[in-house]
C-alpha positions as CSV (number, residue, x, y, z in Angstrom):
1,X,6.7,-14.4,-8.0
2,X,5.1,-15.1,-4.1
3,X,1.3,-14.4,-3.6
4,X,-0.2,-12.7,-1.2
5,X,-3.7,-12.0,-0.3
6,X,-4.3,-7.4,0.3
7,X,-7.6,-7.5,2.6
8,X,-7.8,-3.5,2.4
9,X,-9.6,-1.7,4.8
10,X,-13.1,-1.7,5.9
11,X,-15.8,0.0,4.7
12,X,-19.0,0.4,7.2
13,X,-17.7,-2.6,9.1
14,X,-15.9,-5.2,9.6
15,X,-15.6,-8.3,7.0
16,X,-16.8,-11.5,8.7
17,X,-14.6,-13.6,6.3
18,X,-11.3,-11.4,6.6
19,X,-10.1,-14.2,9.1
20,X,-10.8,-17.2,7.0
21,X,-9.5,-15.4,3.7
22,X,-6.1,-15.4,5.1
23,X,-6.5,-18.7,6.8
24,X,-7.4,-20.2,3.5
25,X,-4.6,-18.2,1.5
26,X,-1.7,-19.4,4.5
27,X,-3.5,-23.1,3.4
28,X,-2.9,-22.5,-0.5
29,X,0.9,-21.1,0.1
30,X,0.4,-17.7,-0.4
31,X,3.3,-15.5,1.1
32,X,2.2,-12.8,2.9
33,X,-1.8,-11.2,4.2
34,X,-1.9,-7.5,4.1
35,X,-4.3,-4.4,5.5
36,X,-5.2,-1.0,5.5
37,X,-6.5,2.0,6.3
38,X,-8.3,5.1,5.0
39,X,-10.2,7.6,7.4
40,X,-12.1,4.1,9.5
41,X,-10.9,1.4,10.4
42,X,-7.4,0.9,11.2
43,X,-4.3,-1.3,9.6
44,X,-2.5,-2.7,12.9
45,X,-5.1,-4.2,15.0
46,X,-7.0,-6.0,12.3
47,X,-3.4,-7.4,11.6
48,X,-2.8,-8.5,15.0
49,X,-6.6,-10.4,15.2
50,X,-5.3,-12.2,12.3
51,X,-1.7,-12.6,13.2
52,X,-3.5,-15.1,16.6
53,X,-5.6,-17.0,14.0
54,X,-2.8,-17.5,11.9
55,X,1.4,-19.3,12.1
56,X,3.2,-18.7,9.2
57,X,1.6,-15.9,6.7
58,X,3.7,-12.8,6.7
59,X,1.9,-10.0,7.9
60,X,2.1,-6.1,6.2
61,X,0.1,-3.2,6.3
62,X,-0.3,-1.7,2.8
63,X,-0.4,1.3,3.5
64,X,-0.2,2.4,7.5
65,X,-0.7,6.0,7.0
66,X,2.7,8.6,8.3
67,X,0.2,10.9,9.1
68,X,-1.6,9.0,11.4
69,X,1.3,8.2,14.2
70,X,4.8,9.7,14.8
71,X,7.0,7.1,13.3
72,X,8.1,6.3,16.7
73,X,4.6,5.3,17.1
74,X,4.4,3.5,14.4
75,X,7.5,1.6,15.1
76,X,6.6,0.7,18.4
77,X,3.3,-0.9,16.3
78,X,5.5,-2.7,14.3
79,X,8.0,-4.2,16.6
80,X,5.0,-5.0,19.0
81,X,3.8,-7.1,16.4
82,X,6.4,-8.5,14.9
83,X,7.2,-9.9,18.5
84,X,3.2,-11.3,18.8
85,X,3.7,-12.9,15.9
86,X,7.2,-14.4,15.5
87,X,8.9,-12.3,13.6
88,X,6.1,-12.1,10.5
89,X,5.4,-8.5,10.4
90,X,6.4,-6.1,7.3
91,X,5.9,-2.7,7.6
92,X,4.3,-0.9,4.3
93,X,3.9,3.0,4.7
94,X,2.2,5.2,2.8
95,X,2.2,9.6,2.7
96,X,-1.5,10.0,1.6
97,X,-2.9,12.9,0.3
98,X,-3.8,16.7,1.8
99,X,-7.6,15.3,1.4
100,X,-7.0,13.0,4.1
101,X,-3.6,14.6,5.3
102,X,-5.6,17.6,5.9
103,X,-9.2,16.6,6.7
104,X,-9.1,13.8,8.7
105,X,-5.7,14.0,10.5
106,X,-5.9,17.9,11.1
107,X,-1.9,18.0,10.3
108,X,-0.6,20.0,7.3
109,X,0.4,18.2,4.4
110,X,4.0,18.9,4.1
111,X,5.6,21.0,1.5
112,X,8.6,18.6,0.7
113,X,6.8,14.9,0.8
114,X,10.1,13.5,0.0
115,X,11.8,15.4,2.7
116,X,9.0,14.1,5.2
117,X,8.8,10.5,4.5
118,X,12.9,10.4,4.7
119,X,13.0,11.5,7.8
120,X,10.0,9.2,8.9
121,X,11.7,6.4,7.5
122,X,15.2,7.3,9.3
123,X,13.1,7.9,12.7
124,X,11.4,4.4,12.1
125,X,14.9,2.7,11.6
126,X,16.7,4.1,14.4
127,X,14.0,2.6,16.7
128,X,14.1,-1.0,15.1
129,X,17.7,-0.7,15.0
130,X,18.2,0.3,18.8
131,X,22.0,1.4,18.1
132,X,21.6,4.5,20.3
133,X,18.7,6.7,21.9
134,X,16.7,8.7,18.6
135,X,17.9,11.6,17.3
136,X,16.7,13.7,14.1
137,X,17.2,17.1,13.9
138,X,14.8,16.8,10.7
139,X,12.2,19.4,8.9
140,X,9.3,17.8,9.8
141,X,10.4,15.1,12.1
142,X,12.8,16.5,15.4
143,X,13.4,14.4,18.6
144,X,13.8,15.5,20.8
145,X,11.3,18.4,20.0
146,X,13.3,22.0,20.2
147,X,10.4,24.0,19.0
148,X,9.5,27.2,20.5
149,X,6.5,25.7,22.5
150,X,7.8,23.1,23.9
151,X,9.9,22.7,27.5
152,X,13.2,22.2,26.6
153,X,13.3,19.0,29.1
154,X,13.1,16.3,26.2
155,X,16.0,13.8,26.2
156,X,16.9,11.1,23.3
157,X,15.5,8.1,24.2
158,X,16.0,4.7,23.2
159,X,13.4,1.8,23.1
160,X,12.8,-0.3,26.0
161,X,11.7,-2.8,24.3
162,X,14.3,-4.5,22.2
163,X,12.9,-5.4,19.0
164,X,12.8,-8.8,17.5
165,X,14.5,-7.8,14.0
166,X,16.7,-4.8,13.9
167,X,16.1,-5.6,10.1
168,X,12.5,-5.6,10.2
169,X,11.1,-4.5,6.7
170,X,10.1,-1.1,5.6
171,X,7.9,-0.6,2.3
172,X,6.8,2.2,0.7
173,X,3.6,3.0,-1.8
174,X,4.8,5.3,-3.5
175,X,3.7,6.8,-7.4
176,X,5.8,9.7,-8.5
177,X,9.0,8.9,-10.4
178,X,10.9,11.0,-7.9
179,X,9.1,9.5,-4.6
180,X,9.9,5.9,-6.4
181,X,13.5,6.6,-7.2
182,X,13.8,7.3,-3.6
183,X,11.7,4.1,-2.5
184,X,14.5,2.5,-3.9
185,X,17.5,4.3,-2.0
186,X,15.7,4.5,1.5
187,X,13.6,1.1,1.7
188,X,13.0,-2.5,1.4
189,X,10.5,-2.9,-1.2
190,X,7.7,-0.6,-3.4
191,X,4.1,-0.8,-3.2
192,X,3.3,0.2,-6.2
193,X,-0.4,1.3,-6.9
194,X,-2.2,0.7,-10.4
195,X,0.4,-1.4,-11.6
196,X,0.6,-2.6,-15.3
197,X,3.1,-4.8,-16.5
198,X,2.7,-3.3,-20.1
199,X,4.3,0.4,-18.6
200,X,6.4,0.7,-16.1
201,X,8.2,3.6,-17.4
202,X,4.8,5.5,-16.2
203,X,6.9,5.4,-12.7
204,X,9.9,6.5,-13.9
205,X,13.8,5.3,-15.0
206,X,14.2,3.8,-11.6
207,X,11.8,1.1,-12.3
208,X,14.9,-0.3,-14.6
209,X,17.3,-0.3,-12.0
210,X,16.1,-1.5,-8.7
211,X,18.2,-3.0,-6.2
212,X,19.2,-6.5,-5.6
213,X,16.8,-8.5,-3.3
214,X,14.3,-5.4,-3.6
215,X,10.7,-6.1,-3.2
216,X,8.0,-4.7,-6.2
217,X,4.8,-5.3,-4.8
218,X,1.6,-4.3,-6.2
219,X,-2.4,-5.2,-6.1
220,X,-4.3,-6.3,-8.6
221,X,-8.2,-7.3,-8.0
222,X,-8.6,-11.1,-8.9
223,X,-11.5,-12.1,-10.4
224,X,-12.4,-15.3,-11.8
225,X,-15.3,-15.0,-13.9
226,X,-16.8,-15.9,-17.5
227,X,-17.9,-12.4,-18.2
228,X,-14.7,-10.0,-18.5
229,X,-16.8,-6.8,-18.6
230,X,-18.5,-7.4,-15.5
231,X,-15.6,-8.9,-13.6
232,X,-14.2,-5.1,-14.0
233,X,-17.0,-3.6,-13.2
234,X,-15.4,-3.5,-9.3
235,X,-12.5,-2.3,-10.7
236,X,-14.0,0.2,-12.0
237,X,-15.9,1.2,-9.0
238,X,-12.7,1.4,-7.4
239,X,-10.8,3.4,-9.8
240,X,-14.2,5.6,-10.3
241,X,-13.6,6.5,-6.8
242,X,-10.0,6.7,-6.2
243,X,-9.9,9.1,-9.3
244,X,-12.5,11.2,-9.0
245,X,-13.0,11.6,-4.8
246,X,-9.8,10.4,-3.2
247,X,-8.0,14.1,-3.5
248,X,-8.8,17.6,-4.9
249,X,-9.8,18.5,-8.0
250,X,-6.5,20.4,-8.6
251,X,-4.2,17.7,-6.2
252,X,-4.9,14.1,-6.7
253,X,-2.0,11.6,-7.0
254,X,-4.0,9.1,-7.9
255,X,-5.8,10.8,-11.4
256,X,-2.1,12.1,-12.0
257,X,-0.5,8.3,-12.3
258,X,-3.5,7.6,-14.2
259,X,-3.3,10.5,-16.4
260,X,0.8,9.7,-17.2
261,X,-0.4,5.9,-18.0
262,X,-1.8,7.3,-21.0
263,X,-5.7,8.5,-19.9
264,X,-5.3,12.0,-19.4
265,X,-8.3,12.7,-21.0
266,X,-10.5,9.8,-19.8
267,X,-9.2,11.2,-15.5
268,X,-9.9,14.5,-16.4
269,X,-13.7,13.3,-17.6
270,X,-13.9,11.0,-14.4
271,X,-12.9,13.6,-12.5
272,X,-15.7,16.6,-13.2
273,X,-18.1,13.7,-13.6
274,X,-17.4,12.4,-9.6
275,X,-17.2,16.3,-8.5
276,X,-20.2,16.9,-10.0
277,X,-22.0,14.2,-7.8
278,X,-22.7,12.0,-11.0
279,X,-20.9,8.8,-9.3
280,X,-21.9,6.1,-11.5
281,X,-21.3,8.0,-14.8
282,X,-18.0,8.4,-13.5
283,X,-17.4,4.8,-12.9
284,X,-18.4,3.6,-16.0
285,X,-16.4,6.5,-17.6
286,X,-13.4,4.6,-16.3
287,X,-11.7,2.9,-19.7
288,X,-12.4,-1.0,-19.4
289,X,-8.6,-1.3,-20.9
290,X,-7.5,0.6,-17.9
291,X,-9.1,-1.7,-15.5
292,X,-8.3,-4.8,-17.5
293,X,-4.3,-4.0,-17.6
294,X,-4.1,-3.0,-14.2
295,X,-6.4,-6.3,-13.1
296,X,-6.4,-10.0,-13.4
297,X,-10.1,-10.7,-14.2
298,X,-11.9,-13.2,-16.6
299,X,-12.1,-17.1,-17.1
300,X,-9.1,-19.2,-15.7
301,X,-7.5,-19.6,-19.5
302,X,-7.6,-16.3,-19.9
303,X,-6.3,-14.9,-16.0
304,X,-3.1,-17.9,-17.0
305,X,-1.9,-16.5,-20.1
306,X,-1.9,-12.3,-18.4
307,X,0.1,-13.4,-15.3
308,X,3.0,-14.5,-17.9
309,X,3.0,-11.1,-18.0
310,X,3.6,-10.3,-14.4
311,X,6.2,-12.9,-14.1
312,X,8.4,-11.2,-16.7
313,X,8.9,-7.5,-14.9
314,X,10.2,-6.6,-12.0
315,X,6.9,-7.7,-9.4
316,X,8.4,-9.8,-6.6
317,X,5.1,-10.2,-5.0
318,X,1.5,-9.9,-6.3
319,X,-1.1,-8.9,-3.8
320,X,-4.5,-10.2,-4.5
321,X,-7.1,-8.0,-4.1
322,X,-10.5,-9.2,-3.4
323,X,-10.5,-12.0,-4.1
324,X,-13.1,-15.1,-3.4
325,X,-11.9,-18.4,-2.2
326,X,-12.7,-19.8,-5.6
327,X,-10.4,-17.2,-7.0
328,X,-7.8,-17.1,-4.5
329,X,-7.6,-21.1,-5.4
330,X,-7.3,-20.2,-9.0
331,X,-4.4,-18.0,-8.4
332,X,-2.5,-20.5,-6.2
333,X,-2.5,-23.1,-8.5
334,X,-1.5,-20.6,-11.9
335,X,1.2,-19.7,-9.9
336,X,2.2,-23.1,-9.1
């Protein structure tokens, strides 16, 4: 199981220690540094700051949001990058939610989700690949565009810039079992969100029968700490959050994965708590054994005997939220 160190996305600013975090985890061996993006800050250009202050780290984003960018935008991001850098770049994608879909992209979620990240996907390919000029006569994705408004004078085109890995890979986060099973067809590797090694069945019968070579990899906020209960406590916030304010009351992806995990009844609380306004009731609603299984938190002894558990599913990489140095240290040599 490779390390790697997930940075996130900013919150009122910019971290000063971003750049020495993944300095420090290319130091300890971890694998790969990775960044996001919510309605701020975005994933690529952090990643490219730290891509020149860095050699050999593999660079993702986790997640680059579809709605964001055309995917022939965001390939062009990604094969930019991957050039910069020398070939490091690993391209994580993620569909969001009508929340943000919706109310900070002014796009319409789309009806068939599956439907719309296929094509994406396909559109991204056909750009890294560079077999032929792009052409996707797709429900959501078309190019050229045919639609009533436009000219009628687009032509498939074909990148100018020929990309440094035809191959370059593609993740998705995905949650549903249906939007995992096809993960699995369409990509590279999973990003899975709230991971616990004890139930993977939560993400459906496709968890059992991943491809060969495919990449499962999931965060986890690392703590290393002598009080368990307060080392969740940023879980918690987290979760508190995620649960309660990242979606609609009747639409949230996030309380759904929850709910099949086996809380129902503890999202549902967190849920009208958070709407309500009542914030921190709804984060320390948040079941500690939720945050615990889904975490890596506590004294060193303790943090060494749940990673055995990691190691024995499908996870390929573990992403380390969060971490401190001290922590990200810790982790590096338990997975030594």
């Amino acid at each position: 199981m490779r390390l790697g160190l997930a940075l996130g996305y900013w919150g009122r600013g910019p971290s000063p220690d971003h750049v020495e975090l993944a300095r420090e985890a290319e130091r300890l061996g971890y694998r790969s540094v990775w960044t996001a993006e919510s309605w701020g800050s975005d994933a690529f250009t952090p990643l490219t700051w730290i891509a020149a202050h860095t050699s050999t780290i593999e660079l993702g984003t986790a997640v680059a949001q579809m709605a964001a960018r055309s995917p022939t935008t965001t390939a062009m991001h990604a094969l930019t990058l991957d050039h910069l850098s020398g070939g490091r770049m690993t391209l994580g994608l993620g569909l969001s939610g009508p929340q943000v879909v919706e109310g900070w992209y002014g796009r319409p979620f789309p009806a068939s989700p599956l439907t719309a990240t296929r094509e994406y996907v396909d559109v991204v390919r056909q750009v890294l690949r560079r077999e032929g000029p792009v052409r996707v006569d797709g429900r959501f994705h078309a190019l050229p565009h045919r639609g009533p408004d436009g000219t009628g004078l687009g032509r498939p085109l074909k990148s100018i810039t020929h990309p440094l890995r035809p191959d370059l890979p593609v993740l998705l986060g995905a949650e549903g079992p249906k939007n995992v099973a096809q993960t699995a067809r369409i990509a590279d590797g999973w990003l899975p969100l709230y991971w616990s090694p004890s139930r993977p069945d939560a993400y459906g019968p496709a968890v059992g029968r991943l491809p060969e070579g495919f990449r499962v990899a999931p965060m986890a906020r690392v703590k290393v700490c002598d009080d368990v209960s307060e080392g969740l406590l940023g879980v918690k916030t987290m979760l508190g959050f995620y649960i309660g304010g990242m979606g609609h009351a009747t639409r949230n992806f996030h309380a759904d994965l929850m709910a099949r995990m086996g809380y129902e009844e503890e999202t549902r609380h967190i849920q009208r708590l958070f709407l309500a306004g009542r914030r921190e009731e709804a984060v320390l609603a948040v079941p500690d054994a939720f945050a615990d299984e889904i975490s890596l938190v506590g004294p060193r002894e303790r943090i060494a005997e749940r990673l055995e558990l990691w190691r024995k599913g499908p996870v390929t990489d573990l992403l380390a939220l969060a971490p401190d140095r001290t922590s990200l240290r810790v982790l590096a040599e338990l997975n030594s």
